[in-house]
C-alpha positions in Angstrom: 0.0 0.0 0.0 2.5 2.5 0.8 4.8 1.8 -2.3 1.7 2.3 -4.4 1.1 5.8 -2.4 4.8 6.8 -3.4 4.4 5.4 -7.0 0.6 7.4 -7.5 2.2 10.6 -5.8 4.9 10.4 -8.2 2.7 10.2 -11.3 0.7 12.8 -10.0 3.7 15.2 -10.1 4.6 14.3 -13.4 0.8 14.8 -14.3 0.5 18.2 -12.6 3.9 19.2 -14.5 1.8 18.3 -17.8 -1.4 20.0 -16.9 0.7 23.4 -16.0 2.9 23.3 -19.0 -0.3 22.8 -21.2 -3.8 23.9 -19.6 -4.6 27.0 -17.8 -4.3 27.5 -14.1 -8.4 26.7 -13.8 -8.0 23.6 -16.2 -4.3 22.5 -14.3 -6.4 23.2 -11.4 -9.7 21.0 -11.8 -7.4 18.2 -13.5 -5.2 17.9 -11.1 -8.2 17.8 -8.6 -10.1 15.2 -9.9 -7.0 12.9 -10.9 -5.6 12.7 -7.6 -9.0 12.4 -5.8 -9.7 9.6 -8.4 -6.4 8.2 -7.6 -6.6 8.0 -4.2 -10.1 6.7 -4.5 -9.2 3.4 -6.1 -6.6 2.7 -3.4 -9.5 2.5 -0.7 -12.5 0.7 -3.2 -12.7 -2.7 -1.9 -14.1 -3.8 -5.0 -12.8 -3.8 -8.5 -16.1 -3.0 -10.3 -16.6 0.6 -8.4 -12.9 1.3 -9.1 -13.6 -0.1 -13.2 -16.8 2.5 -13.0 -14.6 5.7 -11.7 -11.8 5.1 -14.1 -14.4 4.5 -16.9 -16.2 7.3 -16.0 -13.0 9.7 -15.9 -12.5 8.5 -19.5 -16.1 8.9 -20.3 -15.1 12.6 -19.9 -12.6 13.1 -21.8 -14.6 12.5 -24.7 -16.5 15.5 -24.2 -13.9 17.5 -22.2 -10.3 17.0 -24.4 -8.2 18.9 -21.9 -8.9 16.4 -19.5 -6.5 13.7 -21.3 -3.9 15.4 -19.0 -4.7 13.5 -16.2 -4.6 10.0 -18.1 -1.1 8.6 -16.7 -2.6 8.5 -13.2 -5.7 6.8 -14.5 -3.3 4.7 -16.9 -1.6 3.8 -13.7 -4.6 1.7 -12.1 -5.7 0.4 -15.0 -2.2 -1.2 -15.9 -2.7 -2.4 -12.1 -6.3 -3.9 -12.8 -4.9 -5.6 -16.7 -8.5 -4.0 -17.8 -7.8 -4.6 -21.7 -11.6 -2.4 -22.6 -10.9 0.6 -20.9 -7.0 0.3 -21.9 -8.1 0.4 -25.6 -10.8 3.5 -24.8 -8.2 5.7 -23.0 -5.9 5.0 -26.1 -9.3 6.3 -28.4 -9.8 8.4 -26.3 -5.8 9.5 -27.0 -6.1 9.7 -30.7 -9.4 11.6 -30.7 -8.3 14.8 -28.9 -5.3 14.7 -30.6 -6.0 17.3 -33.5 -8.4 18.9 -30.4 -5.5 19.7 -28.0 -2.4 19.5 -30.4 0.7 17.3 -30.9 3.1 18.2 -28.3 0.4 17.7 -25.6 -0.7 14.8 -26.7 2.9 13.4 -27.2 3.6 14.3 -23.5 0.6 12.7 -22.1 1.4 9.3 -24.2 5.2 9.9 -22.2 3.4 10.2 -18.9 1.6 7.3 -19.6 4.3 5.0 -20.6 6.1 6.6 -17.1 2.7 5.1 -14.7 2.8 1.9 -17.0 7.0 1.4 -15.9 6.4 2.0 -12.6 3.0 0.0 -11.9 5.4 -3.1 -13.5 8.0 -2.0 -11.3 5.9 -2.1 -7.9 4.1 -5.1 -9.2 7.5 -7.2 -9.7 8.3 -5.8 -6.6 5.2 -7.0 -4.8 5.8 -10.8 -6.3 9.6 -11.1 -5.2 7.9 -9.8 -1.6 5.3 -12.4 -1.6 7.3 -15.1 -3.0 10.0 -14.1 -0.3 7.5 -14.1 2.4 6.1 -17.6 0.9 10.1 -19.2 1.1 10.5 -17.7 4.5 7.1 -19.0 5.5 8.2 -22.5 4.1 11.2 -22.7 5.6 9.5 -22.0 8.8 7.3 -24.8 9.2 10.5 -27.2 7.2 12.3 -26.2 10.2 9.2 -26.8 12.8 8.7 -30.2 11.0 12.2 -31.3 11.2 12.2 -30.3 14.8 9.4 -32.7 15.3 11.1 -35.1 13.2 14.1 -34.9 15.1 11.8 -35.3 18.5 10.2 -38.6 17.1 13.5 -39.9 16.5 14.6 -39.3 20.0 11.5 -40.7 20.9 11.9 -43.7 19.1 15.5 -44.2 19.5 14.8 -43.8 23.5 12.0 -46.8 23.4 14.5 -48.8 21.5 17.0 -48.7 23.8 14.0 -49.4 26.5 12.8 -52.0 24.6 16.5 -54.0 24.3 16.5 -53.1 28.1 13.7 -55.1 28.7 14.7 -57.9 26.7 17.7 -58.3 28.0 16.6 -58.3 31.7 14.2 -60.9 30.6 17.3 -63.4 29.0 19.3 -62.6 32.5 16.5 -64.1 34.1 15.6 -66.6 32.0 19.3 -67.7 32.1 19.4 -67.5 36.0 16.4 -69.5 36.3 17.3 -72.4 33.7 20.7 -72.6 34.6 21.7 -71.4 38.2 18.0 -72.4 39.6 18.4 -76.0 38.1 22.0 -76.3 39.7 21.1 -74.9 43.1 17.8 -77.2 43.2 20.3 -80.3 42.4 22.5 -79.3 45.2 19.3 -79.1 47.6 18.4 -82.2 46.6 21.8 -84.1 47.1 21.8 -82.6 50.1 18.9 -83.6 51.1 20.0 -86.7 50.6 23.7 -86.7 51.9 21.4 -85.6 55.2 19.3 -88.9 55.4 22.2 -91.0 54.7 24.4 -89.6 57.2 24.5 -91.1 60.7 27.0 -88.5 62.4 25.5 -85.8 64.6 28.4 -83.4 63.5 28.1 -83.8 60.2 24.4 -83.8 59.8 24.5 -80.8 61.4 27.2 -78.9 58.7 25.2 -80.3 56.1 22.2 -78.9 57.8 24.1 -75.4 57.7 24.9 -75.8 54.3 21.4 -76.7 53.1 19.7 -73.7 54.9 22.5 -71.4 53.1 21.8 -72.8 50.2 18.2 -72.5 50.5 18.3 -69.2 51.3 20.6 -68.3 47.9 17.7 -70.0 46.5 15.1 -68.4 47.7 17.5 -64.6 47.1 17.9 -65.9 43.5 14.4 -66.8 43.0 13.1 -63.1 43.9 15.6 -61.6 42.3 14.8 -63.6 38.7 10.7 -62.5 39.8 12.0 -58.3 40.2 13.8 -59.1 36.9 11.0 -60.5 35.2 8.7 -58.1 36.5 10.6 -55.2 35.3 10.9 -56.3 31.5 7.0 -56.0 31.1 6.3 -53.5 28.3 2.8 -52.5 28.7 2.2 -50.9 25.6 3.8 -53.8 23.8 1.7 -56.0 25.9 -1.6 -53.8 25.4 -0.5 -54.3 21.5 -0.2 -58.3 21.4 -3.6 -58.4 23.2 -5.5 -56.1 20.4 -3.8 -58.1 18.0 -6.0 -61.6 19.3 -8.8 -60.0 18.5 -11.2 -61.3 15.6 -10.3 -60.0 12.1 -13.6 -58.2 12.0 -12.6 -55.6 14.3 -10.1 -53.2 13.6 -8.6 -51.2 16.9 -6.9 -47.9 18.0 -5.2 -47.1 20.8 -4.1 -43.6 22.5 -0.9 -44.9 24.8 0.7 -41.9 27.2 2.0 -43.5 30.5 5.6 -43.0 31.6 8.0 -46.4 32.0 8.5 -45.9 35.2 4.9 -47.8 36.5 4.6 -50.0 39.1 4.4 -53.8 38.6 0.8 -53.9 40.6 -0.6 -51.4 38.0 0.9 -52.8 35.3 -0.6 -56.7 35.9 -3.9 -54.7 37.1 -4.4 -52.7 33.7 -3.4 -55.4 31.2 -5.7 -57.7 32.9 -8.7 -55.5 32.8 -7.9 -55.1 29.4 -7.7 -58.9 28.5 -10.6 -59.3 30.1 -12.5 -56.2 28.3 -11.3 -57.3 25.1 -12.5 -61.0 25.7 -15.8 -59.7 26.5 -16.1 -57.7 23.0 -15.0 -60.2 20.9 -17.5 -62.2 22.6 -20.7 -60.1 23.1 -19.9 -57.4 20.6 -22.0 -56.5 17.4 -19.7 -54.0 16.5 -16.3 -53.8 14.4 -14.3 -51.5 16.0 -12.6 -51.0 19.5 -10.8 -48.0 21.1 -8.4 -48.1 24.2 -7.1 -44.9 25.9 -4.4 -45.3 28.7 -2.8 -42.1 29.7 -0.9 -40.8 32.7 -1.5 -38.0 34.9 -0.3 -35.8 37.3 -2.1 -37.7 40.3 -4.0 -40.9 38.6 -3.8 -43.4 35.2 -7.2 -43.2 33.3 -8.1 -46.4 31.1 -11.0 -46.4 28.7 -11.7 -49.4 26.4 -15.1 -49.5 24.4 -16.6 -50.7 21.2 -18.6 -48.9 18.9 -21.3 -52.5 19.1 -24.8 -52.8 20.7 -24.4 -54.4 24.2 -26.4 -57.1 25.7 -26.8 -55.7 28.8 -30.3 -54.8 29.2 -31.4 -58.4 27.5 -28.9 -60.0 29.5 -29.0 -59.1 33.0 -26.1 -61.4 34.2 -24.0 -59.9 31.4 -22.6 -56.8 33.7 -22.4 -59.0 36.7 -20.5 -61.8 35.3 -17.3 -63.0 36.3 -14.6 -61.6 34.0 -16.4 -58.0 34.7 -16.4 -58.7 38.5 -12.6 -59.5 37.8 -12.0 -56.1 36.0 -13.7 -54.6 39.1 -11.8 -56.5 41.9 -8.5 -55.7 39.9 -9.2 -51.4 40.5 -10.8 -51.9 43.5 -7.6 -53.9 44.8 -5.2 -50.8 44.0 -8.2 -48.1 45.4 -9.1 -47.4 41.5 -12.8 -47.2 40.3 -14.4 -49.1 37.5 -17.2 -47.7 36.1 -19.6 -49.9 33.2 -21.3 -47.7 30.5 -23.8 -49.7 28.1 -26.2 -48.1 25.8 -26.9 -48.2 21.8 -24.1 -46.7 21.1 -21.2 -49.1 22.7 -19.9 -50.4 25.5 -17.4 -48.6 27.8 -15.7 -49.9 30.6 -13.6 -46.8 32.4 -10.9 -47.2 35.2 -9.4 -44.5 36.9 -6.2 -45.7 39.5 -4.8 -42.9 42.2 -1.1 -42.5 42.2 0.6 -42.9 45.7 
């Protein structure tokens, strides 16, 4: 807007220099006038057809008034800015018409005045385009650099649950290791000593090997709880949650919404994938519908787990339905860790929602 201010006030000085050189002071006068307010005009007309009407109206009166042809390279300058071709060709008419009425050397300096508005509307126009199309690249680049970032962020993301993931597994081969191998040799040992212990007939000696068992019951026993914490830890619930959606029937197709933290407590962990076995059991089951939607996300002070289906529910034809075992199950399991299970049914689907307190 304010380069095409500079560019009209410029044209309008070299229009006012024609007017003067040409017209008399009440001609230069009423010329310049009506030019400039035209001018001015057509930068505040929101739409194109009132603008079209002034300029075609300023033209209309040069037919009848020839001076006026003066103050074409301001009008030539907005309608080089609209590409109107019609009222191009009836300002050039209009051109060649006055030119035996106002004389040669006007005429030739209005055609110069006009070529002048038409060089610097295509000027400001190129202008305008290498603004937008910087403004468009700078724009781009903007949201190329906001989409690598979350690029970049997904990567991290992923490359952390890799690393989790490998975690897991490999506390899960330590443990299955200690418990095929060092389990089986300490339960041998137990045994032959059990053994050594019938067979032995000295006091002293049944005693030491007494000793010994107890120690090594209690290495046992250490080895055994520590194999448990191991195997405990390498549960991956979302993998888990994923296995379990995967068992249901072909007909159903399922989403899940996963945003809990790794750090979850064993208890929750066996309390959630249960209730979801169990929810998912009872869909593929009862369930007229085809799809199925799990949300399990963490809070600040509770987890939230939703699990429905999108099928009619049985509930009010079968009455036993919502009290049946796998659903008293689901209960008992939130009601065990001081969560709440609540049993939505209606035409619509069938929700089961959980709700579990942090400590």
């Amino acid at each position: 807007m304010i380069t095409r201010m500079i560019d009209k006030a410029s044209v309008t000085l070299l229009t006012a220099a024609i007017v003067c050189a040409n017209e008399t002071e009440t001609y230069a006068a009423a010329i310049v006038l009506v030019t400039f307010s035209i001018s001015m005009l057509t930068l505040c007309l929101d739409k194109q057809e009132l603008t079209l009407i002034a300029l075609g109206g300023y033209i209309f009166i040069c037919f009848f008034e020839p001076h006026f042809c003066c103050g074409l390279p301001i009008i030539a300058y907005d309608l080089i800015r609209l590409k109107n071709l019609p009222l191009s060709i009836a300002m050039i008419i209009v051109m060649l018409y006055s030119f035996p009425l106002i004389g040669s050397i006007t005429v030739l300096l209005c055609f110069v005045g006009i070529i002048v508005s038409a060089m610097t509307e295509l000027k400001t126009e190129r202008l305008e385009i290498a603004r937008r199309e910087l403004i468009e690249i700078r724009d781009n680049s903007k949201e190329l650099n906001i989409s690598l970032a979350e690029k970049n962020q997904e990567l991290v993301r992923l490359r952390d649950y890799e690393v989790y993931t490998a975690t897991l597994k490999e506390r899960n081969r330590i443990a299955r290791e200690i418990h095929d191998n060092v389990g089986h040799l300490l339960t041998r040992c137990l045994l032959q000593m059990g053994a050594l212990i019938v067979v032995t007939k000295d006091e002293q000696q049944r005693e030491n090997l007494e000793s010994v068992q107890s120690s090594i019951n209690g290495a046992m026993t250490s080895i055994r709880q520590s194999v448990h914490d191991l195997h405990d830890d390498s549960i991956d619930m979302e993998q888990t949650i994923r296995d379990l959606m995967r068992m249901l029937p072909e007909r159903f197709s399922v989403a899940l919404d996963y945003g809990c933290s790794e750090d979850i407590k064993i208890e929750i962990k066996l309390a959630f994938i249960g209730i979801i076995k169990e929810a998912l059991n009872n869909t593929s089951r009862h369930s007229s519908g085809d799809r199925v939607y799990i949300t399990l996300q963490e809070y600040s002070t509770f987890y939230r787990l939703i699990v429905m289906d999108n099928g009619k529910n049985p509930t009010v034809e079968n009455p036993t339905y919502e009290s049946g075992i796998g659903l008293e199950n689901m209960r008992s399991r939130a009601q065990s860790l001081g969560g709440n299970l609540r049993i939505y049914s209606s035409e619509k689907g069938f929700k089961v929602f959980v709700t579990i307190e942090k400590e």
